[in-house]
C-alpha positions, 0 to 999 in steps of 0.5 A: 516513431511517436506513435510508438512511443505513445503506447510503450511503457517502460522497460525498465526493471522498475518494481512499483506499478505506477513508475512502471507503467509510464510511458518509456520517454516519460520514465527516462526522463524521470529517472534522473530525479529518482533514487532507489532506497532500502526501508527498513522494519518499522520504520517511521517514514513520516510523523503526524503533520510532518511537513513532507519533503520526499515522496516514495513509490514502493517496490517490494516494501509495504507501508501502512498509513496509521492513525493514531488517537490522544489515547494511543490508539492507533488504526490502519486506514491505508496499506500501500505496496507496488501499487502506490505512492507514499505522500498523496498529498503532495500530488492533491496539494498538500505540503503534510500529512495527517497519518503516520507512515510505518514500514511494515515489510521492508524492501526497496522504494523509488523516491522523489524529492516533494519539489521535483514531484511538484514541478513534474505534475503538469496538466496531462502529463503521464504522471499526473493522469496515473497519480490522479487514477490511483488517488481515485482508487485509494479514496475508495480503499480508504473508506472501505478500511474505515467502514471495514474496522466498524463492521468487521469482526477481529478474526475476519479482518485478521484475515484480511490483514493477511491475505493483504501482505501475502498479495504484496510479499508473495510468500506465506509466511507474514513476518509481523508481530500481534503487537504490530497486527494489533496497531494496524487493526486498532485493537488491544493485543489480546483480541489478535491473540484470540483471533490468531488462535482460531484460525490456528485452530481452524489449521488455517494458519500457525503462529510462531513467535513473530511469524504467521505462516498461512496454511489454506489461503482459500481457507483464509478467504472465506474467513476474511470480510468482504472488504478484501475482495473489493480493495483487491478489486479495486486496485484490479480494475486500475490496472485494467483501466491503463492502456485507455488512460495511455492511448487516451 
């Protein structure tokens, strides 16, 4: 029966990757700790340097990390869906955050208590050696973000944006706004307007007031830079990395 259980995952109609692929004993008897919870369009999750009381494994919801500058710039460094965790810091031992969260595509999370999450990050535990794995994998995508809004023209990382929330939404109609896309890219408004019209151009996609429907994703990939396939890579290769991390 414990090996069994050493090599089973949850059955548990659980949308968030992380949550999902702990072990079944681990998840029951997290699960009384766990909250199913509806966030909605735009909604502020945490504010810069907001001391974090919950943490949020999302499901079908995506939230972006923003940062913004003294001018009220802001720039995307981390979009975080299924795969993830809303408040790393709190599992690298922090107690705040140095980003905004903003809802970008409402759904469903899984949230914990900051404190519960504390007390459940023993050494070796299931869920700290999954967090740790994912921690790896977000520092990475980070940096690429970072690297990505230097080098990258608008119209390719446009490209990216999209692709990224067709990934997480499964659908082709993206409902975001120039003026949310433009916050996310860090650029002004006008430079999405642009970027928008020549894939529209290209009949790689149509806009529409609020809604970006994509046409040819193929299309949109060879648009895209170079950084949305190494962040989907990314988050491939740990998956592919789990039943090492579980039988281990």
């Amino acid at each position: 029966m414990h090996g069994k259980e050493r090599t089973s995952r949850t059955a548990a109609p659980v949308g968030n990757s992380i949550l999902a692929d702990l072990l079944a004993s681990e998840y029951k008897h997290l699960r009384p700790l766990l909250e199913r919870v509806t966030l909605t369009r735009r909604q502020v999750i945490y504010r810069a340097d907001q001391r974090i009381d919950w943490v949020y494994f999302p499901e079908d919801a995506v939230v972006a990390m923003v940062d913004r500058m003294r001018d009220g710039r802001t720039t995307e460094v981390g979009i975080i869906g299924r795969e993830g965790i809303v408040g790393i810091n709190i599992f690298l031992g922090g107690v705040a955050t140095p980003d905004r969260a903003i809802v970008q595509l409402p759904g469903h999370a899984m949230r914990m208590n900051a404190k519960d999450l504390r007390k459940e990050l023993r050494f070796g535990s299931p869920l700290q050696r999954l967090l740790l794995d994912y921690a790896r994998t977000f520092l990475a995508v980070i940096s690429q973000s970072v690297a990505c809004s230097q080098h990258h023209t608008i119209v390719q990382r446009l490209a990216r944006c999209l692709l990224t929330m067709n990934d997480y939404t499964d659908s082709d109609e993206i409902l975001l706004d120039q003026s949310e896309i433009a916050n996310l890219l860090g650029v002004r408004w006008v430079g999405v307007s642009a970027a928008a019209r020549e894939l529209q151009s290209a009949a790689v996609v149509r806009y529409s007031r609020g809604c970006i429907s994509i046409l040819d994703t193929a299309e949109l990939g060879k648009k895209s830079c170079e950084c949305y396939r190494f962040i989907r890579k990314q988050y491939k290769h740990l998956r592919s990395d789990l039943p090492r991390l579980l039988t281990s």
